[in-house]
N, C-alpha and C positions, 0 to 999 in steps of 0.2 A: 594630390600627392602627399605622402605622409613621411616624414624623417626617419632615416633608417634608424633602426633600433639595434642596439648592441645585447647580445644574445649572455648576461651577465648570469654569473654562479660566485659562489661565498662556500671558502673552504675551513674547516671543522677538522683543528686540530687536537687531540690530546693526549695529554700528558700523563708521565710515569715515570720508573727509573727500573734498575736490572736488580734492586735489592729483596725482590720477591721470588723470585728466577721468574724460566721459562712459564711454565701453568699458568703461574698468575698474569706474565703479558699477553696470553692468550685468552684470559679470562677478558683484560682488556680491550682485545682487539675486538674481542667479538662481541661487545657490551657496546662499541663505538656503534660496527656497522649493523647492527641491528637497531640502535637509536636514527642513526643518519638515512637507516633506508624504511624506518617507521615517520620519520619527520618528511622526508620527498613523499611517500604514498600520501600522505593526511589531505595533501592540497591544500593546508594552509600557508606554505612556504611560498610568495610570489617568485621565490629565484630557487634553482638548485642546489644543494647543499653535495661538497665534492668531499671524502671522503680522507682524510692522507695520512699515510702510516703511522703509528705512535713514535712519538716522540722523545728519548729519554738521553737524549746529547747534548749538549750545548752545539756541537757539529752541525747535528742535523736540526735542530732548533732554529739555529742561522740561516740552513740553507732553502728552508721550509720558508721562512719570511722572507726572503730576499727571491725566491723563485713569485711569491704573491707579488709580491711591488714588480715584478717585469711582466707582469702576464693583466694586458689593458683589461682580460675580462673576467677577471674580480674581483670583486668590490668591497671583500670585506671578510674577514678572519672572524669563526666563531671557535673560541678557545673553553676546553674542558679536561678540569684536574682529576683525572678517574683515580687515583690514588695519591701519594706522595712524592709529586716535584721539586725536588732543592732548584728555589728559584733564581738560584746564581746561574744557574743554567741560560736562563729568559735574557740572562741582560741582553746579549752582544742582537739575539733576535729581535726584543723589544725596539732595542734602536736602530734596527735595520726596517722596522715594520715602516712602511707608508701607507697603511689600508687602514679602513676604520675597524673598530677591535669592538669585542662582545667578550664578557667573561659570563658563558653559563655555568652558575655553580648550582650544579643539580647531580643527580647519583641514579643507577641505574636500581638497584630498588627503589621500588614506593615505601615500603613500610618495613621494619627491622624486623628480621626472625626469631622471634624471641625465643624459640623454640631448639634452634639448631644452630645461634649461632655462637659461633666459635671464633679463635684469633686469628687463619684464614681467612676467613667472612671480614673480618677489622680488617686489616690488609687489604684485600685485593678494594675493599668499600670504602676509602677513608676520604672520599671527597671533602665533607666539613672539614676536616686536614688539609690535602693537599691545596684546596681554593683560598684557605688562609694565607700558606705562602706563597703563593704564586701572587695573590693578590695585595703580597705586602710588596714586593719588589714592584710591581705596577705602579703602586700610589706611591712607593717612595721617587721613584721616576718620573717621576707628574706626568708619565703616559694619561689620554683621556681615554675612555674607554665608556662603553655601556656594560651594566650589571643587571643580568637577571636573575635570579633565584626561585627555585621550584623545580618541583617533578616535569622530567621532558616532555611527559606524555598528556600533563595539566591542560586544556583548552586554554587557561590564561596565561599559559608559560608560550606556547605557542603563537600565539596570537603578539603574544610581547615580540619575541623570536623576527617572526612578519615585517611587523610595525615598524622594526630597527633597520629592518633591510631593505627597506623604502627609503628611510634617512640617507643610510651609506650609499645608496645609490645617488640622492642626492650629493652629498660629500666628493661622490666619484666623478660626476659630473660637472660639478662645480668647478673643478680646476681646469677643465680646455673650456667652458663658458665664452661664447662671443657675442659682442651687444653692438650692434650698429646702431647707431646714431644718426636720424636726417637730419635732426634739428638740435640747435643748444638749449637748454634750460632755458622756460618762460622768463622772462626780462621781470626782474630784482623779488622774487621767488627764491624762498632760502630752502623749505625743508627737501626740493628735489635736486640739491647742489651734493657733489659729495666727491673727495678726493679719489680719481680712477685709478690713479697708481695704486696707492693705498689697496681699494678695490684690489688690483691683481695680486699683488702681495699675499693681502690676507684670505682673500677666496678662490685665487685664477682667474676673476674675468677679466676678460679683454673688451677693455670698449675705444670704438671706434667712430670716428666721423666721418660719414658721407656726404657731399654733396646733392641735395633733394633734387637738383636736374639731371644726375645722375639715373636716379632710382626712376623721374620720368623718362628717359630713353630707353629703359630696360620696359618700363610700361605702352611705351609706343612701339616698340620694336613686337610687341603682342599679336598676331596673326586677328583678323575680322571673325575668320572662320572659328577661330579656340575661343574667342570672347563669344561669339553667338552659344557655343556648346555648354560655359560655363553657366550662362544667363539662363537655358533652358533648365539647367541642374537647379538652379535657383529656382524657378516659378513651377519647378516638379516637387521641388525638397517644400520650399517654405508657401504661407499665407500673401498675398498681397492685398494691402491695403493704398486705394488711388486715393485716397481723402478730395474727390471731386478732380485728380487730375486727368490731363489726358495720356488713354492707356499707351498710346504710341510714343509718347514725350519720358510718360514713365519709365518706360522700358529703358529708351535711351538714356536715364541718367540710373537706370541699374545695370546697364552696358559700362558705363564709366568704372562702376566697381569691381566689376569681373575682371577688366583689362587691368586692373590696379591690383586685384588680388594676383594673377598669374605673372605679371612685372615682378612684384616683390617678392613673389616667391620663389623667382627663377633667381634675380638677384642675388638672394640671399642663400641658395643651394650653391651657386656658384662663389660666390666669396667666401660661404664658410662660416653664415652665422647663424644663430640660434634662437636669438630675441632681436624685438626692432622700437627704435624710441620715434616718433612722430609729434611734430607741435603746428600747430593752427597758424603760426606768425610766419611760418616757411616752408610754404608749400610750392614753391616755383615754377615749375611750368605745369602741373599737376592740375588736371580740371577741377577736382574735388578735397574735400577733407575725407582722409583715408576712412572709411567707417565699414561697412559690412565685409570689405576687403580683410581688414586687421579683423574683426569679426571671428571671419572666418581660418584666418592662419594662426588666430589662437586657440582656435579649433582644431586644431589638424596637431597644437603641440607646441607652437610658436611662445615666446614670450613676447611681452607686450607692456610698456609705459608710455603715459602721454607727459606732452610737455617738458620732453628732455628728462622723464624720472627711470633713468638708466638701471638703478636701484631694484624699482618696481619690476621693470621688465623680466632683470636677473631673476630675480624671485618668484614670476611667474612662470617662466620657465622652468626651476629647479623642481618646484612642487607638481607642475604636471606631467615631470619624468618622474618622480615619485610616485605617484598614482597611476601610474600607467597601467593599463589590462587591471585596474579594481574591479572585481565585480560589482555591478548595479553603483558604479561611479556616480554621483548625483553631479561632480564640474567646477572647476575651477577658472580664476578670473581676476583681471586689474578689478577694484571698486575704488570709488571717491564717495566720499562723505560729502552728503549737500545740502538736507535740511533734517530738524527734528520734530517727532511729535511730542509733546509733552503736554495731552490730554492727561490728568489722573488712569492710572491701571493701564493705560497705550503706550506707553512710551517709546521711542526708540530713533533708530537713524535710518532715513530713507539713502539708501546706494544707488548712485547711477553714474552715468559720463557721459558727454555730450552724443559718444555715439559706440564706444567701443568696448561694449561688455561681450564677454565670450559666450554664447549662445548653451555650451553645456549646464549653464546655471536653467535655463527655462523648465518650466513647470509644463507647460502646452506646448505646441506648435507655434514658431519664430513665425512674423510675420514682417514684409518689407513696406518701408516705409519710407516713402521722400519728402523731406519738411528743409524749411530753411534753416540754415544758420548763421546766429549773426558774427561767428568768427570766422576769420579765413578769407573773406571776399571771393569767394570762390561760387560755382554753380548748388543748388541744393542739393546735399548727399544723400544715398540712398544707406537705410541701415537696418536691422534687425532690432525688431521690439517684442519684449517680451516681458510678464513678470515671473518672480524665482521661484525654484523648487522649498518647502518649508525646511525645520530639520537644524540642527548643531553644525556651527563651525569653525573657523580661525580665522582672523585678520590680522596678518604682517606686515608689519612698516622697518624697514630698515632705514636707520637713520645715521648720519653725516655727526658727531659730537664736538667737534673740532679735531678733539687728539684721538678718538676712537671713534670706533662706531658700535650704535646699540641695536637690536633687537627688539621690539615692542609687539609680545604675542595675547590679540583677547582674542576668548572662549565667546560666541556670541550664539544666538536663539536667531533665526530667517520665521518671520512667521508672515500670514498670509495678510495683503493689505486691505485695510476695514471698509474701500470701495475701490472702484475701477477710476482709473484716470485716463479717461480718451483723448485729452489736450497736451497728455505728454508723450514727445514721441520717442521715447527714449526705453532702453530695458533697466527695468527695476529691482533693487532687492531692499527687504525692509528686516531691519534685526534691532534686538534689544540687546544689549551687553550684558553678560553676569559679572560679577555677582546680583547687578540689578543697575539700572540704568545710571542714576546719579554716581553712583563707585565708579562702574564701567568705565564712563567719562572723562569724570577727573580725576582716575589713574592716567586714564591716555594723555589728558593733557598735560600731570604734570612730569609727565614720562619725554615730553615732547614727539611724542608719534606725527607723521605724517596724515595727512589728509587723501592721499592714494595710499589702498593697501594693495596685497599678494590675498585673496580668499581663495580657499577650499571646503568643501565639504565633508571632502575624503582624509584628512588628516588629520592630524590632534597635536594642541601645544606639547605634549612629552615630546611627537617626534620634529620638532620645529625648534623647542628647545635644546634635544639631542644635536640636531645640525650645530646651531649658533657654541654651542661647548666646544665642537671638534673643533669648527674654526676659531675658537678665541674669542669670541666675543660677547657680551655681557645680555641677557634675554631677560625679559621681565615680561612673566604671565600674568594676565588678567583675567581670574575665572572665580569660580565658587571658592570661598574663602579668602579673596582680595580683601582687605580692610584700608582703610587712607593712612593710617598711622602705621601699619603694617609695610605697606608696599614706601610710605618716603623711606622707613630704616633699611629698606631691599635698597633702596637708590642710591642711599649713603653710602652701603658695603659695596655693592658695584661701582660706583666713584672711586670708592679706596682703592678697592681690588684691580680694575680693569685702568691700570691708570697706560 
């Protein structure tokens, strides 16, 4: 079963006034919907782009914003000054806005006519104009906004365009967010603590605590018949590996996880949540440590933190409604940092967790696998093993600062691991940080990052650090061009700034 998906569109307004007359709003109009229905054909747009009248009121400026904030499915306002807006006009709409906002300042010519043009042609063309003022009322407003600049029809303007409208879906989502909680934060474990009110305040999420004997009743209450059908999906879908056990013992403790994936997930359909946080010290009547269960429901979209890291989960969930329907998605996922190599020219950090990486990271076919473990006191878990696809990507740590919370986004390299490891049962990913391993590092540490990230492969710090702006909150990249001396004077202005 998959979470419904909200059928979201971003509407494309712009702007003018009546000091041209008639011809020329019409010159307009038809510069919009020939943009707007050249950018839907491209398929590079993940969402619809809706169309809506020109705009040259402050009347209808207001009612244009304030009809987006009451209408749940859209996500986000793309604004464009096809001539000259007196942007006194923008206030009353500006502050009506609750959607994330895009200023494209781009113009319906590519290249100027040097040939024919005339002070018409100025007129009806003066975006360099009107996007000055429209964008000076913006920034005097400390509205947040994203800016592109370029030709509509550029592959890079486009693709910017895209990029943004994965954030704001984020942003959109973000605010009814629910995180259910079985467990509290690992006992005296600081970097997965973090004020939840705070939390809803500043992003919308709502987190909640459940009772873990709860979530087993909802798991026992699971039919024999739906757990046998599951478990066949399983030994059809993946690899299994018995590491000498026996096949009929096997089976029944990848029964335990099937019954555990359909519990939790019926639960949490029913309650109304989104992500789920699980810890190994409280697992209550629960045969197992939840592993190819949570596997699998961060598969299907779920969010996902161990250890009470409520954080983590939020985060993994926002980025894989982000990504959603990417073409050739390479997968998103919790990672923890566990060890390093620091061979000369190998460098890097091996990712794993005890059992609950999201399978769309694998490079092969997922294979199951029962080993013991020594937390939880529980039966041996069944779980998914695999190593990751190569390729560029991001790790997110949201962190707790006492009076704020930060952002901490590196740029990392997944490359493939220099041998096989049969003794580990667990799924891997192996990455080096840019700007280069040693920087990488000790930015993150003195950034204080967490030790659980939010990874993707399908995202990039621009649109991660685009989120953390709209919400407020202070983001610090770690990619090409990091320096140490560089990045403590970023920490300083952020300290000032984001007090």
């Amino acid at each position: 079963m998959k979470q419904a998906k909200r059928e979201y569109s971003f509407w494309f307004f712009v702007g003018s006034q009546e000091l041209y007359g008639e011809e020329s709003l019409k010159n307009v109009a038809d510069h919009a919907k020939a943009i707007v229905a050249s950018l839907n054909k491209s398929g590079e747009l993940p969402y619809p782009l809706v169309l809506k009248p020109t705009l040259i009121t402050a009347q209808s400026i207001h009612q244009h914003f304030s009809e987006a904030g009451a209408d749940p499915d859209c996500a986000g306002i793309i604004t464009w000054m096809h001539t000259f807006s007196p942007a006194k006009m923008w206030i009353a709409g500006l502050k009506a806005n609750t959607k994330p906002l895009m200023h494209l300042h781009t113009q319906f010519n590519r290249e100027i006519p040097y040939d024919d043009i005339d002070m018409d042609f100025m007129n009806d063309n003066q975006s360099a104009h009107g996007g000055r003022e429209y964008a000076h009322i913006v920034t005097r407003m400390g509205v947040v906004r994203k800016v592109v600049a370029g030709h509509w029809d550029d592959p890079a303007v486009k693709r910017r365009v895209a990029s943004w409208m994965r954030t704001a879906v984020g942003i959109v989502e973000s605010r009814h967010l629910r995180v259910m909680r079985v467990a509290d934060n690992m006992r005296d474990v600081a970097v997965t603590e973090g004020d939840k009110v705070e939390a809803q305040l500043k992003f919308g999420w709502q987190v909640d605590y459940w009772p873990v004997n709860q979530l087993a009743e909802a798991v026992g209450a699971v039919s024999k018949a739906d757990t046998d059908r599951l478990v066949e999906e399983y030994y059809a879908r993946y690899d299994v590996i018995l590491d000498g056990r026996d096949p009929k013992e096997f089976k029944k403790h990848v029964a335990v996880q099937a019954q555990m994936e359909l519990g939790f997930e019926r639960f949490l359909q029913e309650k109304g949540y989104h992500a789920i946080v699980t810890h190994f010290d409280d697992l209550g009547a629960l045969k197992q440590m939840p592993g190819l269960a949570i596997q699998r429901l961060m598969e299907k979209g779920y969010g996902f933190g161990a250890e009470g890291d409520w954080k983590t989960a939020a985060l993994v969930r926002l980025m894989k409604l982000m990504t959603r329907d990417i073409k050739g998605a390479k997968g998103t996922s919790m990672l923890e940092d566990y060890t390093y190599n620091l061979a000369p020219g190998k460098e890097g950090i091996l990712q794993a967790h005890m059992l609950e990486i999201c399978p769309t990271l694998a490079q092969n076919k997922p294979a199951i696998r029962c080993e013991h473990l020594l937390m939880g006191g529980k039966e041996d878990p069944a779980r998914l093993v695999f190593t990751s696809k190569t390729g560029p990507g991001v790790a997110v740590s949201l962190v707790d600062m006492g009076t704020r919370f930060r952002m901490i986004i590196a740029e990392v390299d997944c490359k493939a691991n220099d041998k096989p490891m049969p003794k580990l049962p667990v799924a891997t990913v192996f990455w080096t940080p840019r700007p280069d391993f040693a920087t990488g590092v000790e930015s993150w540490i003195l950034a204080g990052g967490a030790h659980h990230t939010a990874f993707s492969y399908d995202l990039t710090s621009e649109q991660m650090a685009d989120w953390a702006e709209h919400m407020g909150v202070e983001a610090l990249v770690i990619g090409e061009g990091t320096t140490i001396k560089g990045f403590k004077q970023e920490m300083m202005l952020g300290q000032a700034f984001y007090r």
